[in-house]
LOMARKE-529081 format. One line per 8 residues: number of its first residue (from 1); for each residue x, z, y of C-alpha. Coordinates in steps of 0.02 Angstrom, whole numbers. Each point is the difference from the previous one (the first is absolute). Layout:
REM LOMARKE-529081
NUM	X:Z:Y  ...
REM end
This chain:
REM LOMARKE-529081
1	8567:4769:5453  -181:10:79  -104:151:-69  -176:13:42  -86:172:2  -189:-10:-3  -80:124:135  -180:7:-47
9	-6:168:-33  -43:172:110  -44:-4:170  -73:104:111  -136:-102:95  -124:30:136  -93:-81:122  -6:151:109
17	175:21:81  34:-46:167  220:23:12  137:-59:-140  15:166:-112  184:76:3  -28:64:-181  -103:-32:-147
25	-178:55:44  -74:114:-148  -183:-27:43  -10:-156:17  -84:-118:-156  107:-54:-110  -5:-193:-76  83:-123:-87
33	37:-171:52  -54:-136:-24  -164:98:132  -130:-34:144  -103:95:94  -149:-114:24  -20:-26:-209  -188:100:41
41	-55:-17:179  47:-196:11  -123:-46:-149  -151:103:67  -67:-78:129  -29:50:195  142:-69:59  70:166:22
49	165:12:-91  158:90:61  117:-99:93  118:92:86  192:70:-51  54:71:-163  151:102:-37  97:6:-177
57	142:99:-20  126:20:-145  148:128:-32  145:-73:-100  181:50:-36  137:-115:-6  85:63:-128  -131:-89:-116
65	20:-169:85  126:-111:-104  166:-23:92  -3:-151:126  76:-80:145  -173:-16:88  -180:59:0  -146:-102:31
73	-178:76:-13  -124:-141:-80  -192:-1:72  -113:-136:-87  -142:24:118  -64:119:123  -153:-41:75  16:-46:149
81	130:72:113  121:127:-75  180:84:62  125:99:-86  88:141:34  133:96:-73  63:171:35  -107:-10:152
89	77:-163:63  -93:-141:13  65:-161:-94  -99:-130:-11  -188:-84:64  -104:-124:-86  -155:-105:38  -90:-63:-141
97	-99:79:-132  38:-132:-149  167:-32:-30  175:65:-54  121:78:128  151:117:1  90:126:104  168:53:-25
105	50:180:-23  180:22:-7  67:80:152  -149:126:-2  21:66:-173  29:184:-15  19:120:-162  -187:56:29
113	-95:-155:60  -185:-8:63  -83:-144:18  -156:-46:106  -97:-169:4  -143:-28:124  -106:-131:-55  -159:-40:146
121	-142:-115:-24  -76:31:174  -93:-160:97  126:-75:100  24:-158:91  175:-55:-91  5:27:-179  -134:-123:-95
129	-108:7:-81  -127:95:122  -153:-77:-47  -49:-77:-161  -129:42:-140  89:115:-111  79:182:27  157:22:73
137	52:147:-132  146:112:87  150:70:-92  156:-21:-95  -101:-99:-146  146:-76:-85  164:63:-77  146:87:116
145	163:-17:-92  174:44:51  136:-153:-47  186:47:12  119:-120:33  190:-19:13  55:-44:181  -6:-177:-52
153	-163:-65:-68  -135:-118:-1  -98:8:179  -124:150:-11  -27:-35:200  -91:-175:17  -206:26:4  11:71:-169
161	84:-119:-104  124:5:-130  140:-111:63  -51:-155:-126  -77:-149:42  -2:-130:-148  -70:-163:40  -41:-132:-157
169	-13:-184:29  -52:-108:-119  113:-137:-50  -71:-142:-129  3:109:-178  123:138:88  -3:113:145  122:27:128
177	-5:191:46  58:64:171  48:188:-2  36:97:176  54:154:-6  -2:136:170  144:126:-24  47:154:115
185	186:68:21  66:-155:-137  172:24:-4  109:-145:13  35:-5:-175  -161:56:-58  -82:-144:-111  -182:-47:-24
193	-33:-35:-219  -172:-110:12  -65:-3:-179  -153:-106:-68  -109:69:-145  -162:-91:-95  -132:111:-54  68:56:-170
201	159:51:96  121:-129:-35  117:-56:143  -25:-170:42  142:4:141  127:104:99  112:-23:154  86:105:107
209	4:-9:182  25:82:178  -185:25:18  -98:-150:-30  24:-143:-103  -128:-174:-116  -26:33:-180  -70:-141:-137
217	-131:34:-121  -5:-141:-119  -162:-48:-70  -85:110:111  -149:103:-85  -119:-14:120  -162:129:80  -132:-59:-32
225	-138:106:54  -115:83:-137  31:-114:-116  201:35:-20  46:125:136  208:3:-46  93:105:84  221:3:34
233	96:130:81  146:9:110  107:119:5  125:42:126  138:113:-3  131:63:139  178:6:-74  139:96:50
241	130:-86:-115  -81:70:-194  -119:121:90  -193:-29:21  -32:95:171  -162:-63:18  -118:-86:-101  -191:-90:47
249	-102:-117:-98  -150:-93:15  -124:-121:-105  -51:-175:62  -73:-142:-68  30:-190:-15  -150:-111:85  -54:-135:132
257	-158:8:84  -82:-100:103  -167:-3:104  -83:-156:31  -156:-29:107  -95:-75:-132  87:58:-178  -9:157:48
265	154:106:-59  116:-54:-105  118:86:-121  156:-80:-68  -80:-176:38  -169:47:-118  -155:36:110  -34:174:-17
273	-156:50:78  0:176:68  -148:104:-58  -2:188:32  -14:145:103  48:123:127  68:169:-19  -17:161:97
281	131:153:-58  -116:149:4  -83:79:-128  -161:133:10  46:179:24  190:-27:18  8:-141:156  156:-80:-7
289	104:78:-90  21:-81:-149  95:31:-164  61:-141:-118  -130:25:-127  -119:-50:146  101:-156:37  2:-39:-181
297	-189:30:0  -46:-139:152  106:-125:-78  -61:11:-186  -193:-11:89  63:-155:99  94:-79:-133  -186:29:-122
305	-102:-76:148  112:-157:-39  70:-9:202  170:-91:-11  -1:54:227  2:143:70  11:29:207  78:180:27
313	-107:46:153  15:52:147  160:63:-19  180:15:-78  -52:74:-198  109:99:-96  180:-75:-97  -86:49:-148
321	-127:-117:4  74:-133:62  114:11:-157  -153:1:-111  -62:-155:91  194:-82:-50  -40:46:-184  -180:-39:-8
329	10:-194:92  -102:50:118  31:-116:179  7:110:165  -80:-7:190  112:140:60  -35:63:194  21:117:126
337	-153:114:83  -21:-94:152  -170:-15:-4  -163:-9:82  63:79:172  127:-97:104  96:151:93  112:-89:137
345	107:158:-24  16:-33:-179  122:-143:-19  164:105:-46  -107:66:-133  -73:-144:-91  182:-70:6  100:186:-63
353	-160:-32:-152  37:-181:-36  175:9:5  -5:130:-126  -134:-70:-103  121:-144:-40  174:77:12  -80:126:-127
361	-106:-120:-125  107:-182:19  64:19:-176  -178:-1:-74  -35:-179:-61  -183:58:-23  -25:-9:206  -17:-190:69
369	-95:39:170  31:114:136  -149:55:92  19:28:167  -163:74:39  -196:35:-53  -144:-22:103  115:28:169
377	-120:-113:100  -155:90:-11  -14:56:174  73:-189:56  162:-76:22  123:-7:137  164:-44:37  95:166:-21
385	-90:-18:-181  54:-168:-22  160:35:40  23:177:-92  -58:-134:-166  142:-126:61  139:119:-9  -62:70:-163
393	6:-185:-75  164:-55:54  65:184:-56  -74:-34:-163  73:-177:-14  188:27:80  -1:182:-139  -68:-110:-137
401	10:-168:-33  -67:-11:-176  -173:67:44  -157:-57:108  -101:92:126  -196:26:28  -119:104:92  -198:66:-63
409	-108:-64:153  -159:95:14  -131:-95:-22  -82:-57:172  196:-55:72  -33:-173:69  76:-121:-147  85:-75:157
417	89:157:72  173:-31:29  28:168:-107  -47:-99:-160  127:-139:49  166:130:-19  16:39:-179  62:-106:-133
425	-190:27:-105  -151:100:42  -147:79:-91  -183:55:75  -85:182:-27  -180:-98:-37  -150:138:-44  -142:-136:10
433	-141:70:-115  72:183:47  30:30:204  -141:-136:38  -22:-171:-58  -40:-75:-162  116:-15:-181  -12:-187:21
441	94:4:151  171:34:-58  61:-166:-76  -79:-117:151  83:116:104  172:-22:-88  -50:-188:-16  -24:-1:189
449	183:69:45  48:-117:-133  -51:-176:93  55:71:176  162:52:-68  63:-77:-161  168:31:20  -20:186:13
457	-5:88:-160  -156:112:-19  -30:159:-89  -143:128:-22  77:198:33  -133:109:-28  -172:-58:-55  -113:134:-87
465	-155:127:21  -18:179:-29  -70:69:-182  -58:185:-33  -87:67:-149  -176:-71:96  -106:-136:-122  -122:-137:22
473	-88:-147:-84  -24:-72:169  184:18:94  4:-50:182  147:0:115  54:184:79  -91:89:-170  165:54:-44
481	-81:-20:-177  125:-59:-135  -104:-138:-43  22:-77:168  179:21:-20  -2:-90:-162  -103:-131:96  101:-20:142
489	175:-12:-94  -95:-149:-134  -29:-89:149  177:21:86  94:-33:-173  -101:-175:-14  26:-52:181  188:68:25
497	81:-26:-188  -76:-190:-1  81:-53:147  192:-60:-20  54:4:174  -11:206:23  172:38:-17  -68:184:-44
505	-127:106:-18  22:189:-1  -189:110:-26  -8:130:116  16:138:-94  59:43:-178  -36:185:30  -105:103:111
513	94:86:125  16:129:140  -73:-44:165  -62:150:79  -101:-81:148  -109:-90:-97  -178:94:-47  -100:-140:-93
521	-44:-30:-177  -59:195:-46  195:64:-29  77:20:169  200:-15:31  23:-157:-113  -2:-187:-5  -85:-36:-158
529	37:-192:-11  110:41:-165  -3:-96:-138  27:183:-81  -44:190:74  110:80:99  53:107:-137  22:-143:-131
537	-116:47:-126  -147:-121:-1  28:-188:5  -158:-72:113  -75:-148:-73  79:-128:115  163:49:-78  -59:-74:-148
545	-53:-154:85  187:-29:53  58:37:-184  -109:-134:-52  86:-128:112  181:49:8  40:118:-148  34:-85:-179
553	-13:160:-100  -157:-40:-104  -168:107:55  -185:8:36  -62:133:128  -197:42:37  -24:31:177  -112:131:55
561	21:159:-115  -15:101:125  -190:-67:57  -86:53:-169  -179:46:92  -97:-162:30  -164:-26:50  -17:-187:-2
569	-92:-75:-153  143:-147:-34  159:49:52  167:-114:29  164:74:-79  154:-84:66  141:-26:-140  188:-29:49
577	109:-84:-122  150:-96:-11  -57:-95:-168  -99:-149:7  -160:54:-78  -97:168:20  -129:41:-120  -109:165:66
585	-113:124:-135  -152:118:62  23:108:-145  29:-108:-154  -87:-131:89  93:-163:59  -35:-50:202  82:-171:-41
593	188:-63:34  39:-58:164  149:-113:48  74:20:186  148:-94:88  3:137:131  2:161:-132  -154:81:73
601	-137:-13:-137  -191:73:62  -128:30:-130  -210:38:27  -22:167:-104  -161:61:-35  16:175:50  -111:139:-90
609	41:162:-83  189:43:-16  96:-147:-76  189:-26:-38  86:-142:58  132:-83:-96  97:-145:96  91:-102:-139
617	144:-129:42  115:-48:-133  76:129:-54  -30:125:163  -142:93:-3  -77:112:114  -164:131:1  -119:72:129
625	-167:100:36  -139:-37:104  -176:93:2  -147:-46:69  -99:101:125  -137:13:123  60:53:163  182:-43:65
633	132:129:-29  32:78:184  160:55:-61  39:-197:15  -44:-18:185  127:8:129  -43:148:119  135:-7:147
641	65:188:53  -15:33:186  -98:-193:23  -117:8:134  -118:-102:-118  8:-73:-162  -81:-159:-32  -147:56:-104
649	-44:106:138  -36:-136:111  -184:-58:34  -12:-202:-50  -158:-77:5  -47:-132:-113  27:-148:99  89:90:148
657	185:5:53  82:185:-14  179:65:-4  12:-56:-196  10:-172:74  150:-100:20  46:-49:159  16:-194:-15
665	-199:5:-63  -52:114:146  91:-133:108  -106:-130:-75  -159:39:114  9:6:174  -60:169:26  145:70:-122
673	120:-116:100  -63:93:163  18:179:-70  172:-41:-66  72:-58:157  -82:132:95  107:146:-107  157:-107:-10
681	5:-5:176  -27:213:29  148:22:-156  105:-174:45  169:19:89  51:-153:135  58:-159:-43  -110:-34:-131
689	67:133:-135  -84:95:-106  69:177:-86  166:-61:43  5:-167:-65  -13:-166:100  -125:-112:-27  78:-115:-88
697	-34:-139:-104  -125:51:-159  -13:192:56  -176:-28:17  -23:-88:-177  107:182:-31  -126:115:83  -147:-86:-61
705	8:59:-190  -31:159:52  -143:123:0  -44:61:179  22:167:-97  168:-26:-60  60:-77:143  -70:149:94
713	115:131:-103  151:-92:-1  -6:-21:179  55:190:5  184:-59:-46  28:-93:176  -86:138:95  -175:-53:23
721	-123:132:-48  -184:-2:-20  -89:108:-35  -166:38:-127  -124:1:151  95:-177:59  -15:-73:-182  -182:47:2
729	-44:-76:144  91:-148:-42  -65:-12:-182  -215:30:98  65:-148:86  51:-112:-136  -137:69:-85  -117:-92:128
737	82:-183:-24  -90:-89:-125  102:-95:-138  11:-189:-5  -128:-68:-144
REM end
């Protein structure tokens, strides 16, 4: 029978050795899986974390390995490239830091074994992803286990599988359940027992076969998402006559799903809008790797926030989760890391990762989409592109048949690229009211696509804005204040969530993460567009404003604890609720009851001395402090580390353009249109593109939400710089144009 023999513990590691050790080094650090290297330097900003080659060695004996035909070391993810070796002798080579793969280690087994593992996250032009916005952590981050076998068993060999594929179709009140089973060595009398279990562990059905065989489950318990996420298993068993030999087993669910251009998605023939989020894997101060408690952790905050979607981005996510997303309901956008940089040397790669994404996760009745890749057109399209995408779809549809595909277009791609035509569905990455434009844009946009292509279904994959522990009464887009957050994801829920056709909408993100490029927003190395902090211990406000739509767990949440100081003489508190009525107390005072359709409830509070707030909504309430004072709180106030210049140090004179302005008002004069084109020309590449991105339809709506100042700073992410002297001169310049009356 299989035995499997977790590995997690003791080995020597460094990030110093040049040659394959013949013997266990004594000083060398010593870790224990699951471990990366980059758990520090890739959440501090700079840019400057290690990528390079690791070494991890580990002595064992086999005398304390369980008796067995064969030997098959298990990695569940090594980030990015990684070989073993054994005794000295290489055995195996792998490319791709997010899934599960295996090397074999029979014939090289010795008394005394030592055994090395490389694992390299260096830049490279083959292995994706290269360049994205979040940290590529390095290192053996998941479990290693050793699985014994006897010489026939369940393939161990096939992109990290388990040798059972089980396949449900439903048929009228029953389903019809295909089991295929992938044996190595069978014997010719060897037997395959398929058994079918419901979720109290009852056998429902049993057959036995060579390998594969159709099983009946009479009226068919079916998943259905949140609301009744029911889960079988199948078990399958290699016989040899009475003996078990072998023995896998795996969970699946019972559904139909459907996506329609203008229903949206549908689950089991109900509409079933899809409402929730996106999920990065790392966690402050330990990276990537993860322990289940973590998991368990994301999944009980995303479950609270009321999300019934999540899309595991940009990359394959650990088994563990994916079996929490089974029990929990929650409906999957699975996909490979093939994103923002085509590499025409690339193409084994993204098909190696896709063809273990779904050999590994098929059984999961959670996933329904395959994404085949994220923001990949962001330096244009071309026909080794479209073609790398083509391959990946038809891989996707001749492995599985049950399941759609889709892609995340970034948002300037041309809504008539041919790239947008290869999928099955496709969702946009829209930041209007964040990179440049204005909130209002988002559902004309998605209206737009709608009318030019109505029989495409459209989604939203990543919407969202950056929130630190920075405070206003007055939020404006690129504070980074949580206010504006809470402003910007109102006005998303109410243009997204009202309109049927989006077959899904997933907020980009559910948790800060790691992203050591970026340097905005006060607290370098992270993308702070979570609904939560990067170490899960504060829920922003806009978390509550998704509760209040999506979540039917009674509550009433104040927004804006943390911005106590106020200076204003009426203030507006925001209340979240989903209960019909809010009723809001300054002390023992009543502010009135408010009703609201849209959950968001704003009262006028008169704002002197310290007062108590007490938001009341049947039977949640809900308390706060604010204070009144005479100067703003500095501690508030964004002040950006290593910015050239921060907004408030910018000379504006009443009635004068500066750098505060936004471009599509400095455009509005003919002066302002003058100076702009002037500077676009000087930082402008040929052909009419701008930092990268073409010119295409609405990229100027895009750039004109933006401050000249904030535009200015981001510009440092596509390589062009200017500097304070430069911003000076630009801002005396502006400073000259008079504003239209």
């Amino acid at each position: 029978m299989r035995t499997v023999i977790n590995f997690n513990r003791k080995w020597a590691f460094t990030k110093r050795a040049d040659t394959i050790p013949a013997e266990l080094p004594k000083d060398w650090d010593f870790v224990n899986l699951p471990h990366t290297w980059n758990g520090i330097d890739g959440q501090d900003g700079e840019n400057d974390y290690f990528r390079g080659k690791a070494y991890y060695v580990k002595k064992f004996l086999k005398e304390d390995l369980p008796e067995c035909d064969r030997y098959y070391l298990e990695i569940r993810g090594a980030n990015s490239s990684a070989d073993v070796y054994l005794g000295g002798k290489h055995l195996g080579h792998h490319d791709g830091g997010y899934s599960t793969w295996r090397v074999e280690l029979t014939d090289e087994l010795r008394e005394e074994n030592l055994l090395v593992i490389t694992v390299d996250n260096s830049p490279n032009e083959t292995v994706y992803p290269q360049m994205a916005d979040f940290t590529f952590y390095g290192g053996l981050y998941r479990d290693v286990n050793l699985i014994g076998v006897c010489d026939s068993h369940f393939d161990l060999d096939y992109y990290g599988g388990n040798g059972l594929m089980v396949t449900p179709e439903i048929d009228g009140d029953n389903a019809k359940i295909k089991i295929e089973t992938f044996v190595t060595n069978q014997k010719d009398h060897q037997k395959v027992r398929l058994s079918l279990f419901d979720a109290v562990g009852r056998e429902v059905d049993q057959t036995v076969a060579e390998k594969s065989a159709e099983l009946m489950i009479e009226n068919v318990h079916r998943w259905h998402g949140r609301k009744d996420p029911y889960l079988y298993t199948c078990r399958a068993e290699l016989m040899d006559g009475e003996e078990v030999v072998d023995e896998v087993s795996a969970r699946f669910g019972c559904r139909s799903f459907e996506i329609d251009p203008e229903r949206g998605f549908i689950l089991n023939g109900e509409e079933y809008p899809l409402r929730g989020v996106s999920r990065h894997q790392d966690r402050w101060g330990i990276g990537n790797a993860l322990l289940p408690e973590h998991h368990r952790e994301d999944m009980d905050l995303i479950c609270e926030v009321g999300a019934n979607t999540i899309r595991l981005a940009h990359y394959q996510h650990d088994q563990y989760f994916y079996d929490l997303c089974d029990e929990r309901g929650m409906v999957v956008w699975a996909e490979i890391p093939y994103i923002s940089k085509h590499m025409p040397t690339g193409r084994e790669n993204t098909i190696s990762q896709m063809k273990e994404l779904i050999t590994q996760n098929y059984n999961h009745p959670s996933i329904v989409v395959w994404g085949l890749s994220n923001e990949i057109t962001m330096q244009g399209s071309d026909e080794d592109l479209l073609e790398n995408h083509r391959i990946l779809n038809d891989l996707c549809h001749e492995m599985d048949k049950t399941r759609l595909t889709t892609i995340a277009c970034v948002s300037p791609c041309d809504i008539h690229d041919p790239y947008i035509q290869i999928p099955d569905v496709i969702s946009y990455n829209h930041y209007f009211g964040w990179y440049g434009g204005e909130t209002d844009m988002n559902g004309p946009w998605f209206d737009h696509f709608h009318s030019v292509h109505p029989e495409i279904p459209i989604g939203c994959s990543e919407y969202g804005c950056e929130a630190l522990n920075w405070h206003t009464s007055e939020p404006t887009q690129g504070d980074y204040t949580e206010e504006y957050q809470a402003y910007y994801h109102e006005e998303l829920i109410k243009q997204l969530f009202t309109r049927k056709y989006i077959w899904a909408t997933h907020v980009w993100n559910m948790f800060d993460f790691g992203a050591d490029a970026r340097g905005e927003g006060g607290e370098n190395g992270q993308n702070h567009k979570g609904l939560v902090t990067f170490d899960r211990k504060y829920k922003k406000d806009s978390f509550y404003a998704y509760k209040a739509w999506l979540s039917d767990e009674p509550f009433v949440h104040i927004c804006g604890k943390r911005y106590v100081d106020r200076v204003e003489e009426i203030t507006k508190v925001t209340v979240y609720s989903n209960q019909p009525e809010v009723e809001l107390f300054v002390g023992s005072v009543s502010m009135g009851k408010k009703k609201s359709p849209e959950h968001f409830f704003y009262f006028e509070v008169p704002n002197a001395g310290e007062m108590k707030l007490t938001a009341v909504a049947g039977d949640c309430r809900d308390e706060s402090v604010i204070r009144k004072v005479d100067t703003f709180n500095e501690s508030y106030r964004l002040r950006e580390k290593g910015a050239i210049l921060n907004w408030f140090d910018i000379t504006a004179p009443e009635g004068y353009f500066s750098l505060n302005d936004k471009i599509k008002d400095i455009l509005s004069v003919r002066e302002g249109t003058e100076l702009f084109r002037s500077l676009t020309e000087k930082m402008a590449s040929g052909g009419g593109s701008f930092a990268g991105f073409e010119m295409a339809e609405g990229m100027m709506d895009m750039l004109g939400g933006f401050t000249f100042i904030r535009l200015a700073g981001m510009l440092g992410a596509v390589g062009v710089e200017l500097t304070k002297e430069q911003l000076l001169a630009i801002n005396a310049a502006l400073n000259a144009i008079k504003k239209p009356e």
